[in-house]
Backbone bond lengths (Angstrom), bond angles and torsions (degrees), N, CA, C in turn:
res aa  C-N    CA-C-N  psi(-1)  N-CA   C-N-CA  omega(-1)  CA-C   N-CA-C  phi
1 X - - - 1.466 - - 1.510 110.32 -
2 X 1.465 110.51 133.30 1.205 112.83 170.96 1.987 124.10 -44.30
3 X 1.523 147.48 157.60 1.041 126.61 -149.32 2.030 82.58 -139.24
4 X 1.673 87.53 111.26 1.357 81.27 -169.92 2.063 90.37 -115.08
5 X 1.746 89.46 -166.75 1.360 99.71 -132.77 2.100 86.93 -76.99
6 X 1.485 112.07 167.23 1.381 112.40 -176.17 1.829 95.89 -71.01
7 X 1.514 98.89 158.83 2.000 102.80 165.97 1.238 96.43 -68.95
8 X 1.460 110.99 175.72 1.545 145.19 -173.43 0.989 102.00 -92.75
9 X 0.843 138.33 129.48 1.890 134.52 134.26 1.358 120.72 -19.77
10 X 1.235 108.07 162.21 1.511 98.43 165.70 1.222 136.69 -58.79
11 X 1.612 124.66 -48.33 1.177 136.21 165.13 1.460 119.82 -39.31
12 X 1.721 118.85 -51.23 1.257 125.46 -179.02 1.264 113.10 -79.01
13 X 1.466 134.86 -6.33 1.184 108.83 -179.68 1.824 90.27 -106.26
14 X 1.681 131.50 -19.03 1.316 109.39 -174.14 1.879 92.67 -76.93
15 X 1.472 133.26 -9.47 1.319 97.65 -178.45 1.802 105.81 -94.36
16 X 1.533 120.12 11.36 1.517 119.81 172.24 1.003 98.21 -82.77
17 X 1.812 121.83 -42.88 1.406 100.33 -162.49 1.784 117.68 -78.82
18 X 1.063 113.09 -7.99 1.285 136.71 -163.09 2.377 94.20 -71.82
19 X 1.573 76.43 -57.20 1.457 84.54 -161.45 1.967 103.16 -77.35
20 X 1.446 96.74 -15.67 1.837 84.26 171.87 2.065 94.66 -92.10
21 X 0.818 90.59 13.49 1.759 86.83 176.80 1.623 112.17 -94.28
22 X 1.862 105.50 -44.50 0.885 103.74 154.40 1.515 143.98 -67.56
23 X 1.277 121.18 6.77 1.296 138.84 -167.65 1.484 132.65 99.17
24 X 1.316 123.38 17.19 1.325 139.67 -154.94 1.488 101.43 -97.29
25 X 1.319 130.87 61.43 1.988 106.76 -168.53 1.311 125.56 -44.28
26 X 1.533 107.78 -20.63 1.352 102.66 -174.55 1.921 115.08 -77.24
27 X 1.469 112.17 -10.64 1.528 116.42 144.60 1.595 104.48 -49.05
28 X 0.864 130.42 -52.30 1.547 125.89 -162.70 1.774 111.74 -66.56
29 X 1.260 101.16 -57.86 1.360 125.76 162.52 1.562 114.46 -18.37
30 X 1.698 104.82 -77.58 1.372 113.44 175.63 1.492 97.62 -54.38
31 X 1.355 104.10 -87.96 1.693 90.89 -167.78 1.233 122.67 -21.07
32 X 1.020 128.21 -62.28 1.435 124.54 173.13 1.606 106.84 -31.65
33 X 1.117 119.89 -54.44 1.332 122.44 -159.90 1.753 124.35 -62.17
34 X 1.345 80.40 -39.93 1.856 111.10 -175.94 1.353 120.14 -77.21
35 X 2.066 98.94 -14.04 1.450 114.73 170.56 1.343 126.20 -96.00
36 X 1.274 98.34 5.13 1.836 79.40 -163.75 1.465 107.03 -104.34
37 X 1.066 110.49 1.40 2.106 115.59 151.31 1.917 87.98 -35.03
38 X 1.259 115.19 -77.04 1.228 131.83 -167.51 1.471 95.50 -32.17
39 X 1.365 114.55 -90.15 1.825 115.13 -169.37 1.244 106.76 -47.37
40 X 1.209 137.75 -32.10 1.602 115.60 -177.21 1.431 113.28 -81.23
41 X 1.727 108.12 -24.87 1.304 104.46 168.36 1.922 118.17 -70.91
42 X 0.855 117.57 11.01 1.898 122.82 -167.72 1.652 83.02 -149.27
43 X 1.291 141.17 -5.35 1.245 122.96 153.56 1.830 119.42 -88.93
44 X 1.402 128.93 -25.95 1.192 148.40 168.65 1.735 92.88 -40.49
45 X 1.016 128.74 -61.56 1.780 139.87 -170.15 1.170 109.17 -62.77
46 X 1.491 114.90 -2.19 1.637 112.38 168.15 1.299 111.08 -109.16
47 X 1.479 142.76 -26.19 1.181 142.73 -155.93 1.654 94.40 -78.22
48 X 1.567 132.34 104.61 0.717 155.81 163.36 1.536 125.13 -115.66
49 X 1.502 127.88 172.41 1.459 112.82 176.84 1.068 99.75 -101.95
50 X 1.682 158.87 -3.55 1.051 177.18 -31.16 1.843 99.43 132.95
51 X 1.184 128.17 -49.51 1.489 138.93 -168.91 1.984 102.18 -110.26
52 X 1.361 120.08 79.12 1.280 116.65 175.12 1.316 124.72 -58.99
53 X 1.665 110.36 77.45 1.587 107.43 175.02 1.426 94.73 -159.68
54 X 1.608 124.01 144.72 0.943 140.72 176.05 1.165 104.38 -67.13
55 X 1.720 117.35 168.84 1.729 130.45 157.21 1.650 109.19 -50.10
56 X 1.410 101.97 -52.06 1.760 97.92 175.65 1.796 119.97 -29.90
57 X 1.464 81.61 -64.96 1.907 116.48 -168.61 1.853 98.88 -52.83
58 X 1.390 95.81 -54.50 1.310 86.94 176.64 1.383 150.00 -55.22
59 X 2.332 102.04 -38.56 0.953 105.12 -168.74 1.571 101.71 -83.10
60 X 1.395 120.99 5.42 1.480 123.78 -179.83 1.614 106.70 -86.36
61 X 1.010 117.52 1.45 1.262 123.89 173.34 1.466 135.70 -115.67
62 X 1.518 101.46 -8.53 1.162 142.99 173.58 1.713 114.43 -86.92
63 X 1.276 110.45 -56.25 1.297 119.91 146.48 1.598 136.57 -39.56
64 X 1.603 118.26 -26.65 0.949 120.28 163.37 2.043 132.57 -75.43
65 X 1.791 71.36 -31.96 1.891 86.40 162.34 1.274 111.26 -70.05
66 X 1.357 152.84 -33.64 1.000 165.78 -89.14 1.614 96.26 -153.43
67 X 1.402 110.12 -54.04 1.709 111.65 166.14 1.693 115.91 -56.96
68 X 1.423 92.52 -30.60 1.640 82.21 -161.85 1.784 96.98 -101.02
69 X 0.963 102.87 -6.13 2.021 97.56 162.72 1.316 104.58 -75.83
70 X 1.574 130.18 -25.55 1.571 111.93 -173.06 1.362 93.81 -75.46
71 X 1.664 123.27 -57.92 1.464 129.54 -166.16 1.438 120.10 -38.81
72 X 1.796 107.96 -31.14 1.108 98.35 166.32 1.364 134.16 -133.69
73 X 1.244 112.07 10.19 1.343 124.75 164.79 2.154 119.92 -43.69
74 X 1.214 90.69 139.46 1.587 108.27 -168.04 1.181 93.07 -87.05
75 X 1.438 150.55 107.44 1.670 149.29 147.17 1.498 102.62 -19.76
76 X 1.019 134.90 -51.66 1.975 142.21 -160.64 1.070 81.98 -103.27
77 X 1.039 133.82 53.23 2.147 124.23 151.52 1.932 103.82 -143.83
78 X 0.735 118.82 69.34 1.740 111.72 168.57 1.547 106.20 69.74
79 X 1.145 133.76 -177.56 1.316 162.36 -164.70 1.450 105.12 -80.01
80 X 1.391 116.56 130.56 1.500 111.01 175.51 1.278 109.46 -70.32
81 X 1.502 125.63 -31.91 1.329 113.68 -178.35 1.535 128.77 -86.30
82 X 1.073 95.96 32.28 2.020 121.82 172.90 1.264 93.44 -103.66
83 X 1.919 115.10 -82.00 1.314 111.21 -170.32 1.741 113.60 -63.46
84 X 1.204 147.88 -25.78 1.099 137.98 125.55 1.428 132.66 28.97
85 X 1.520 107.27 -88.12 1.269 145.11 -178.14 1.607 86.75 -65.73
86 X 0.790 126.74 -44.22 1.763 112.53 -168.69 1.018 109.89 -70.68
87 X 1.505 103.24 -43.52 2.043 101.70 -179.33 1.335 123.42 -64.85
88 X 1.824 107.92 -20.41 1.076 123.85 -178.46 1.889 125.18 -62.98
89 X 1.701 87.84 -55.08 1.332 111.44 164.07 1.611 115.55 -47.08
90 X 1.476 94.49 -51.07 1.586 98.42 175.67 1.679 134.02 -44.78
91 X 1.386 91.92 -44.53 1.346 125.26 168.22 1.379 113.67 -31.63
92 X 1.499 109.97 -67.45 1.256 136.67 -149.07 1.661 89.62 -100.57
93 X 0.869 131.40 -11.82 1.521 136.46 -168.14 2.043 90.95 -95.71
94 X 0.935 103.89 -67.22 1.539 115.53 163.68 1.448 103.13 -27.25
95 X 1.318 114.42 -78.41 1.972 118.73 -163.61 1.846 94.23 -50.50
96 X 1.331 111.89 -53.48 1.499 80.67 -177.36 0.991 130.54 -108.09
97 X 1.333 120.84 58.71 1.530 158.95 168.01 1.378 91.29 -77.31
98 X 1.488 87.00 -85.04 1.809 122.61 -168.25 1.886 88.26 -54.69
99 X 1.099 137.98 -87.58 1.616 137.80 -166.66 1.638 92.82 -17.66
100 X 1.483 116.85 -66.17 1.449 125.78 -164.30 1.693 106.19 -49.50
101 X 1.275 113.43 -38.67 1.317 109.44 -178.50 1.458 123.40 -76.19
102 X 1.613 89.12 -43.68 2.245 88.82 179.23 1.694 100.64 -66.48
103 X 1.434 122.60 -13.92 1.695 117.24 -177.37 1.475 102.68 -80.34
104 X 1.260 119.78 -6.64 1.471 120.28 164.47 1.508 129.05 -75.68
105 X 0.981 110.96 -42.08 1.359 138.85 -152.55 1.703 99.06 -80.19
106 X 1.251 105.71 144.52 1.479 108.22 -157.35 1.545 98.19 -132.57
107 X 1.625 98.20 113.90 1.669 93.30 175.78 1.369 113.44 -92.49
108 X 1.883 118.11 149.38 0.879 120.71 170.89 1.480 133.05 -44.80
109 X 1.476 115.28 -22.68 1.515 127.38 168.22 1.775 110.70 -86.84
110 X 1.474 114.36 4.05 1.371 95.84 173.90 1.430 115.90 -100.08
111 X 1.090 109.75 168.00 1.389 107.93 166.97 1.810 137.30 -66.88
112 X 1.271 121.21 122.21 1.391 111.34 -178.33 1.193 133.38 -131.08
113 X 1.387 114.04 31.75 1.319 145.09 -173.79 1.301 124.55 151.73
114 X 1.223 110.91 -176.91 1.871 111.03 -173.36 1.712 80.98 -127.08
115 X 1.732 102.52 166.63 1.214 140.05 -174.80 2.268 95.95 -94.58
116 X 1.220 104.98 160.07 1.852 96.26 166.36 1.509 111.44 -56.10
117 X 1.004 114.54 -22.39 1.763 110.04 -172.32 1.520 100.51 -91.44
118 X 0.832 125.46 8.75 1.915 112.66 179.11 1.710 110.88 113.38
119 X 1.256 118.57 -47.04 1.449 122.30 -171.39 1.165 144.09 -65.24
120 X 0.976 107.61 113.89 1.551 100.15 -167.92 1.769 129.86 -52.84
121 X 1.428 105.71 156.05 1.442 97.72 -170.22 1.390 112.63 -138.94
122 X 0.966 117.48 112.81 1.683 141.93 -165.06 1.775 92.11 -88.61
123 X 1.691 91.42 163.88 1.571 92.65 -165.80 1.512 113.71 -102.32
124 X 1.860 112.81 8.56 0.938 109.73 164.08 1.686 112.59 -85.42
125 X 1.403 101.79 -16.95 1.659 108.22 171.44 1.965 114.95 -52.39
126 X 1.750 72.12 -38.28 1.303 63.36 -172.87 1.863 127.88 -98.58
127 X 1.283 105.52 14.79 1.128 126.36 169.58 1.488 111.39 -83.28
128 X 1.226 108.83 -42.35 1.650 124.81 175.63 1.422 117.98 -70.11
129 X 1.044 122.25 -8.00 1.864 133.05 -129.57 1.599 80.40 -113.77
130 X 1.420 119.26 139.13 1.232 125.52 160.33 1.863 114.59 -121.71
131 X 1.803 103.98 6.58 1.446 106.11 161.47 1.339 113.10 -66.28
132 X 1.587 105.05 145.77 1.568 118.29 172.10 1.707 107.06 -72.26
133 X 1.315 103.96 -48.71 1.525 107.92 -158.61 1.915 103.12 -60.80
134 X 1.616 104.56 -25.16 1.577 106.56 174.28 1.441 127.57 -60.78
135 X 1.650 98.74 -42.48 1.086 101.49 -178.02 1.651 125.08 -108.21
136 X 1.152 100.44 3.63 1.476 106.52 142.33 1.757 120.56 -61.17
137 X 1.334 112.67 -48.22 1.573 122.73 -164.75 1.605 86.16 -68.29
138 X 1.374 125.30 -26.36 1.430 127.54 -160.13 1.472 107.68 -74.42
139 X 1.344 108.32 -41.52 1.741 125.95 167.26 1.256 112.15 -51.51
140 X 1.473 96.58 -56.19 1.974 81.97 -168.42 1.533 106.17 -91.05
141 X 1.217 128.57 15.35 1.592 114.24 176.59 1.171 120.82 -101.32
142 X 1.752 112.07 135.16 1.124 120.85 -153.09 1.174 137.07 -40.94
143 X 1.731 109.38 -25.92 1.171 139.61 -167.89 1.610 120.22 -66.02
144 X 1.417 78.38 -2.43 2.320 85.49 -149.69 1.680 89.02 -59.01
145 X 1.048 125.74 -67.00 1.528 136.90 -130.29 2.203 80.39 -71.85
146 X 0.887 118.22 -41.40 1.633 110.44 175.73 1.297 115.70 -72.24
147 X 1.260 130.41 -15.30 1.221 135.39 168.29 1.599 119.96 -91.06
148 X 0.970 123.24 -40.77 1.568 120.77 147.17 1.380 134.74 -47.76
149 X 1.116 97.30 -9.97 1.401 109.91 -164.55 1.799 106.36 -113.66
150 X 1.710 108.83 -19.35 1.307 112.82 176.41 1.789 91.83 -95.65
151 X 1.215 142.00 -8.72 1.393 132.16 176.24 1.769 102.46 -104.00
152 X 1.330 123.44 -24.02 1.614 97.97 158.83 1.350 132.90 -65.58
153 X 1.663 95.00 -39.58 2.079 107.01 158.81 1.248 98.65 -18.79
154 X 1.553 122.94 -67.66 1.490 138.41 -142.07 1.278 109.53 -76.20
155 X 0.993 114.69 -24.46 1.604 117.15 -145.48 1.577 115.39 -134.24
156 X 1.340 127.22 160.84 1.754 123.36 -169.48 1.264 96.58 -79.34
157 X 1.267 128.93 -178.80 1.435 122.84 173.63 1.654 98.52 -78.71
158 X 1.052 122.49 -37.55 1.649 117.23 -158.76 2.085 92.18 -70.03
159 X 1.276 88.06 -62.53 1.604 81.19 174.29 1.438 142.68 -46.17
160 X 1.619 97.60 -18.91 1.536 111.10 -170.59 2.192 89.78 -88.37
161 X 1.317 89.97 -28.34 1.918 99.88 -176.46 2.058 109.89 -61.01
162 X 1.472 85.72 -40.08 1.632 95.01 -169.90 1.486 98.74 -84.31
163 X 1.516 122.42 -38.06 1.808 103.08 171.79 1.278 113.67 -42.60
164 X 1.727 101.96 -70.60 1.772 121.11 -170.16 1.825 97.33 -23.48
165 X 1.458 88.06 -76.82 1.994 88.16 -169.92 1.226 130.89 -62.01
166 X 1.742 114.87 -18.06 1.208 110.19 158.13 1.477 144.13 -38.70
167 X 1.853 81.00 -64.64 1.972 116.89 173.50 1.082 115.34 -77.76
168 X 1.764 136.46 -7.98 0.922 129.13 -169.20 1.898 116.90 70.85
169 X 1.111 126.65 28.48 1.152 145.30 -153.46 1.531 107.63 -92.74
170 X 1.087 115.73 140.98 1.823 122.25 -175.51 1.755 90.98 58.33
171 X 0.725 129.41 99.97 1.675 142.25 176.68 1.572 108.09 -0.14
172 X 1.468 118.90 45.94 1.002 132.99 144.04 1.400 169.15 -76.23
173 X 1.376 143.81 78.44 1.233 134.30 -134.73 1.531 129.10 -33.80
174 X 1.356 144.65 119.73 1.100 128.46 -173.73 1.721 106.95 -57.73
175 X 1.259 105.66 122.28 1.700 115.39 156.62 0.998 124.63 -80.43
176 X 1.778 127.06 153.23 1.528 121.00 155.53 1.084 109.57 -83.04
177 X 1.691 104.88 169.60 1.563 114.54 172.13 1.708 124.26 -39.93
178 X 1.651 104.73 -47.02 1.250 120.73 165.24 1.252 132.44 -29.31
179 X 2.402 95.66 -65.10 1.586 89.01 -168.41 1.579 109.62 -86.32
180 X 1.140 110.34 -20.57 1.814 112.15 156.40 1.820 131.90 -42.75
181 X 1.282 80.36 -46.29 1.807 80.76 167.60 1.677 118.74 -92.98
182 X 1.727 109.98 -1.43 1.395 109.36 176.83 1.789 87.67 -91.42
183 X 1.253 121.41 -56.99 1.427 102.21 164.24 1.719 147.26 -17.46
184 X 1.140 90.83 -67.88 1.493 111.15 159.65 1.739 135.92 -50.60
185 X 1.709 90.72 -31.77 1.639 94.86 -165.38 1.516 110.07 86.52
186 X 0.978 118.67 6.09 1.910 114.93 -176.52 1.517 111.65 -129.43
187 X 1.428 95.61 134.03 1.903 105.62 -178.58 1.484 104.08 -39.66
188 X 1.391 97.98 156.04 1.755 105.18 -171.72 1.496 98.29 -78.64
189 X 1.317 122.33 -25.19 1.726 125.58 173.97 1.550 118.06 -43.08
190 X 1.535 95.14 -61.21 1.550 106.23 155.10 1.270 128.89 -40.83
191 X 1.129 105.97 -51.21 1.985 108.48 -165.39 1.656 88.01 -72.97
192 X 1.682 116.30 -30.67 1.835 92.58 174.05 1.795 113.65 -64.78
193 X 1.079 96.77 -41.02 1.204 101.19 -165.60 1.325 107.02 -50.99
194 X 1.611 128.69 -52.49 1.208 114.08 -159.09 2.021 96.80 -88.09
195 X 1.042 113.59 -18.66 1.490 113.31 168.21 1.633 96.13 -45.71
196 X 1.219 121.19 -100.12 1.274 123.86 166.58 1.585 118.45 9.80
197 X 1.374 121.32 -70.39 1.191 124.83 -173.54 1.052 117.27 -89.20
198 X 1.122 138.20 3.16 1.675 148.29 140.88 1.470 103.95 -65.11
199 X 0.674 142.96 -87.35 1.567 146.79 166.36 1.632 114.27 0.89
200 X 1.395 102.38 -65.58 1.284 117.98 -179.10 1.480 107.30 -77.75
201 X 1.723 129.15 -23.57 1.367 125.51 171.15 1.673 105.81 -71.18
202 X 1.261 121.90 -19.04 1.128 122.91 -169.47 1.458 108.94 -94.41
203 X 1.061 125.87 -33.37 1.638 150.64 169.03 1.456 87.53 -37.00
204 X 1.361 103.16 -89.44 1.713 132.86 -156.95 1.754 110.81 -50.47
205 X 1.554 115.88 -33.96 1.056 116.94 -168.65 1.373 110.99 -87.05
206 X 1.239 117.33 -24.35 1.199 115.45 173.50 1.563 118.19 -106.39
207 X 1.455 117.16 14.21 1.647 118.40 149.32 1.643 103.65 -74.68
């Protein structure tokens, strides 16, 4: 472990915090500096194989809790390195908030089921796919309603309207270009066009 600097005393850290209160950053600075014994010690409790991030990764994130306990810490309320530790925790309570959520999230290039023969089937397969038996399996799998929901993210509403009915998408009949743009009110040229550029918005955003 890196060998960082000893804490302050009491005296020295109420006259840092005093003087980054008064506008001094380099109060902030030290403090920061004199604290991060602290975050690596409450960052150590994360390095797990379960949580993919080094001690480095961590204590840089740890540090950010750590900024925002000086910014707002009250001088006349207890010890910064009490409230500290909370922001710290917080911090780290936050990342795997956020970790838990991107481990949800389902890219169109991943895999989200297999086909009857073994193979897996990605949801641009199945955008591309003019098998019935696919996109039937595509209807009833559990996944649908999270996967629709990561291509409206992506997409305008009108565009996310002209995929659905195109592909037959969310247990929808596949449309032609035709009855989609007789739907709509818009030349079928159009409904390629923006088909087209949904496709390729969806391509690009997720390279």
């Amino acid at each position: 472990m890196k060998t960082f600097k000893e804490p302050l005393d009491s005296e020295e850290e109420m006259y840092y915090l005093k003087c980054f209160k008064d506008g001094d950053l380099k109060g902030k600075e030290l403090l920061v500096e004199h604290n991060l014994r602290l975050v690596a010690f409450i960052a150590k409790k994360y390095v797990k194989p379960e949580i993919n991030r080094n001690l480095d990764e961590l204590i840089s994130i740890g540090t950010i809790g750590l900024m925002k306990a000086i910014d707002s810490f009250d001088c006349g309320k207890g010890k910064l390195s009490t409230y500290a530790s909370r922001c710290i925790e917080n911090e780290f309570l936050m990342m795997l908030r956020t970790d838990k959520k991107k481990s949800k999230e389902i890219s169109l290039y991943e895999p989200i089921g297999a086909d009857c023969e073994g193979n897996e089937i990605h949801l641009f397969d199945i955008i591309e796919s003019k098998d019935p038996q696919i996109e039937e399996w595509y209807v009833r799998n559990e996944q649908q309603k999270k996967l629709m929901e990561c291509v409206k993210n992506i997409l305008t509403d009108r565009e996310f309207i002209i995929i659905e009915k195109r592909y037959g998408l969310n247990g929808k009949n596949e449309y032609t270009q035709q009855k989609v743009a007789s739907e709509l009110g818009i030349s079928r040229s159009y409904v390629s066009r923006i088909e087209k550029r949904a496709l390729i918005k969806l391509k690009n955003a997720l390279e």
